[in-house]
C-alpha positions, 0 to 999 in steps of 0.5 A: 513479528505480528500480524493483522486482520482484515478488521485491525487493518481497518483500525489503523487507516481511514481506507474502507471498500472498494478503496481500501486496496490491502486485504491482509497484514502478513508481518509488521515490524518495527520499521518493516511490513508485508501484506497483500492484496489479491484482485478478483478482476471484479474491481471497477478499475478493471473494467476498462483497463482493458476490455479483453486483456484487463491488466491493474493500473499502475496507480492503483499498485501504487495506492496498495504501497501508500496504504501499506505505508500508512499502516506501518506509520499508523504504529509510530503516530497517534491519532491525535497527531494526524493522518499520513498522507502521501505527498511524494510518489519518486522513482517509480518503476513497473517491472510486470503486469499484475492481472486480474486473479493475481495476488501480490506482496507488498513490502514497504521499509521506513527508511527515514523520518523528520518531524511529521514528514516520513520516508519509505521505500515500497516494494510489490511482488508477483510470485516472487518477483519485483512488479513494481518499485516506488520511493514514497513521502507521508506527511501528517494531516488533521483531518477534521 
């Protein structure tokens, strides 16, 4: 069982603010891992998503579940190899609204891989309960 911080995150994917969207690493294994993300309400994908009743798109839920998966992968890859890149969003489905003052939990399980194209399900949760559940795929990318 390991953890990350905020600055080893930042070594394992290109992501930087205000579109880096995983704030801590609480368990990384070796084909599991669990972060989270919390949203103050001040994120600019808020602001008019609603006025008066701002709930966080489900677009942005799902970004927090790739970047989590390319951490994870960041593990089994080397650099030189490329970038994971999302190239498939399947099933998704949202069970709840996550609002702003909400912290989730994110879990994504590596559930297959062929070449460099890798297989994931996530998983985010809002006070123990399934918010959203998505089938993702990466690929690698060169990203010169």
């Amino acid at each position: 069982m390991a953890s990350l911080t905020f600055e080893q995150i930042q070594d394992c994917i290109p992501h930087r603010p205000p579109m880096l969207l995983v704030d801590e690493c609480v368990n990384l294994e070796d084909d599991q891992i669990h972060c989270r993300k919390s949203f103050s309400g001040e994120e600019h994908f808020v602001q008019g998503h609603y006025p008066g009743r701002p709930i966080v798109p489900g677009v942005i839920l799902t970004e927090c579940t790739a970047q989590t998966a390319a951490i994870l992968l960041s593990t089994k890859v080397d650099d030189a190899e490329g970038v994971p890149v999302l190239t498939r969003i399947q099933d998704a489905r949202f069970k709840q609204l996550v609002k702003p003052g909400d912290t989730i939990d994110i879990h994504v399980t590596l559930n297959d891989s062929l070449s460099n194209a890798f297989f994931l399900t996530g998983k985010v949760q809002l006070n123990g309960r399934l918010a959203v559940r998505v089938e993702l795929a990466c690929a690698l990318a060169k990203m010169d």
